[in-house]
N, C-alpha and C positions, 0 to 999 in steps of 0.2 A: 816595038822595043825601044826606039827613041823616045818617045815619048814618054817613056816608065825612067829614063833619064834627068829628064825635065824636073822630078815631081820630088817636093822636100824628103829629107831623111829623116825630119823632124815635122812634128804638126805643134804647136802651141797654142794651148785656148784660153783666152780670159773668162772666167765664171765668177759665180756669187762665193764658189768655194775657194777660187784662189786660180792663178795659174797651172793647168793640165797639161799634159804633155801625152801624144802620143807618136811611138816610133815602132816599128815591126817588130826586131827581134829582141835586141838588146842595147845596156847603154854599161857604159865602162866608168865607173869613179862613181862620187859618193857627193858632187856638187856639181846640178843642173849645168851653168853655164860654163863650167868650164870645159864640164861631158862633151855637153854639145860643140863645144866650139873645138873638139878634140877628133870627132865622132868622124870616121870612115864608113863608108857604103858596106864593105865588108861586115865589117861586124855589128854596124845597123840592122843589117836584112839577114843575118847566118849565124850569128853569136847565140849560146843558149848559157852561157857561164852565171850570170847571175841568177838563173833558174834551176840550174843542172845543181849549186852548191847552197840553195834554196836560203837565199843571201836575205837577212830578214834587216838590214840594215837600211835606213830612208836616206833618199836620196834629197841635199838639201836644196832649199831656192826652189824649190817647186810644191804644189801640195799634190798630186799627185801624178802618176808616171800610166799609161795603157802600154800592154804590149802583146803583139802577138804570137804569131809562128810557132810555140810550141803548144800542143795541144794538151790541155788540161780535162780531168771530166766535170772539173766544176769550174767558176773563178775564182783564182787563186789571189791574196794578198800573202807580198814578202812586204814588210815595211809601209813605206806609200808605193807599191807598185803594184800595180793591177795584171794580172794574167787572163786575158780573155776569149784566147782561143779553143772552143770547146770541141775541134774538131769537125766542122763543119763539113769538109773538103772530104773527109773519110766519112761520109754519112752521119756524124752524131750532129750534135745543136750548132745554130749559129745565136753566139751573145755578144750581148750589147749593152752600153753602159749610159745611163740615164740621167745627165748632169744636174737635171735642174732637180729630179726626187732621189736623189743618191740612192738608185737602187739599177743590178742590171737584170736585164731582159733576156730569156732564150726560148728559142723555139726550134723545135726538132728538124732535119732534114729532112724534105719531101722530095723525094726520088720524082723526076719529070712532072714538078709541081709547076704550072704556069701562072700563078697568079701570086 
């Protein structure tokens, strides 16, 4: 549990597409930098607001945003923000996002798959 302390609220990637962003749950405001620089653990890792009010508005300063924790049956775009939680953790897919062929990836859950 410390060590899930340690670990950012925020991830940042530079790519050919632009600067990414990925965070768990949620992010509050409508401009990258200032979000972030605003942004609490709370509603990092526990907020669903801009998903629950299917907020289609882009968030600026960034080209796009990942997020997880609520579970979608597909991936969902609001805006530039990605929803990629296909429910993994309840048995459906685990996806994944493909930076460099802008396409993402699932594949189903295999119940006591070891490989």
């Amino acid at each position: 549990y410390e060590l899930l302390k340690e670990l950012p609220l925020v991830i940042e990637i530079e790519s050919t597409q632009g600067l990414l962003g990925v965070i768990h749950a949620d992010l509050f405001g409508s401009y990258w930098n200032e979000a972030i620089s605003e942004l609490g653990p709370e509603f990092a890792m526990w907020s669903r607001n801009r998903i629950r009010q299917m907020n289609q508005s882009k968030i600026n300063g960034i080209e796009k945003v990942f997020f997880g924790h609520t579970p979608v049956n597909q991936p969902l775009l609001l805006g530039n923000c990605h929803y990629i939680d296909t429910g993994c953790v309840f048995g459906k897919s685990l996806t994944c996002y493909d930076i460099t062929h802008n396409i993402y990836h699932s594949v189903p859950y295999l119940n006591g798959a070891t490989e």
